[in-house]
N, C-alpha and C positions, 0 to 999 in steps of 0.2 A: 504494500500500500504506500502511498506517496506520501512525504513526509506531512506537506500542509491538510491533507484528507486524514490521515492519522491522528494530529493533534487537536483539530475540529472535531475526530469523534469518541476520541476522549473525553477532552472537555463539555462534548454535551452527555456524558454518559456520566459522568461527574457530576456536576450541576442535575441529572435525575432521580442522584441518585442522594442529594442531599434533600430536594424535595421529597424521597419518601422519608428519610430519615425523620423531616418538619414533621411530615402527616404523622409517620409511628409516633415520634415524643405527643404529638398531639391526642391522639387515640388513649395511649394508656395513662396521660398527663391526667384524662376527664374518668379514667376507670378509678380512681385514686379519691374522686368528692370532687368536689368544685374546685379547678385549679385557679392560681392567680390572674387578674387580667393583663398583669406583664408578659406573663409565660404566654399567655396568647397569644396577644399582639404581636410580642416578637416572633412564636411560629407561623402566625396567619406572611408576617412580612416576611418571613424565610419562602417559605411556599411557593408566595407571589414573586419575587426576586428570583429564586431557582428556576421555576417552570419558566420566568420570561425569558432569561439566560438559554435555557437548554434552544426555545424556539429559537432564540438570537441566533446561536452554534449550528442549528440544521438549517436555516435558511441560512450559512454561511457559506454548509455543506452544499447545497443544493446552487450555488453560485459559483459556487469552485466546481463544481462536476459538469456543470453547461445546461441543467435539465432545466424544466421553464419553471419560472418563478410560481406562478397564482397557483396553478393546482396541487404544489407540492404547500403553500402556504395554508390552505384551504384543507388539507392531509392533518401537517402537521399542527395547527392553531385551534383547529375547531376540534377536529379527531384525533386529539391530543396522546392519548399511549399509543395508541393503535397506529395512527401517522406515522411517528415517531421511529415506531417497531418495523415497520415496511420499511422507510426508508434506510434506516438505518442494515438493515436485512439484505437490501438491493446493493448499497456501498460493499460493503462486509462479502459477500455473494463474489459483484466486481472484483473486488481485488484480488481473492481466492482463484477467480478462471484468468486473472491478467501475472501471476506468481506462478499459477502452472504451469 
């Protein structure tokens, strides 16, 4: 895989992977009683901050690889894991038949 396509899906596999981290602390923060509305706040802004990041890193992806912009936007923003997991799938796919 190509260096600049390598570190774009990293970084958004990173950034995915702190938003679940948000959601978990989130989930078992409220299994616990009522948590504080610090701890919220700051995971609600984790959340939001990660997931926008990650979208940032795949339409990076999808600018470096040539493919058209709107419909992979529309993939990944609205049908947000599942976008994601496709495209991510189709790169990852790519570079495995361009190695062999």
């Amino acid at each position: 895989m190509k260096a600049h396509l390598k570190s774009g899906v990293e970084y958004a596999v990173i950034t995915l992977l702190i938003a679940g981290l948000c959601i978990w602390q989130l989930i078992s923060s409220t299994q616990d009683g009522e948590p504080p509305a610090g701890k919220i706040a700051l995971l609600g802004l984790g959340i939001i901050v990660s997931c926008s990041m990650h979208c940032v890193f795949m339409m990076q992806l999808v600018r470096r690889t040539g493919r058209s912009f709107w419909p992979w936007f529309v993939a990944v923003v609205i049908f947000w894991p599942i976008g994601s997991a496709v495209l991510l799938a189709l790169l990852l796919g790519e570079a495995d038949a361009a190695e062999s």
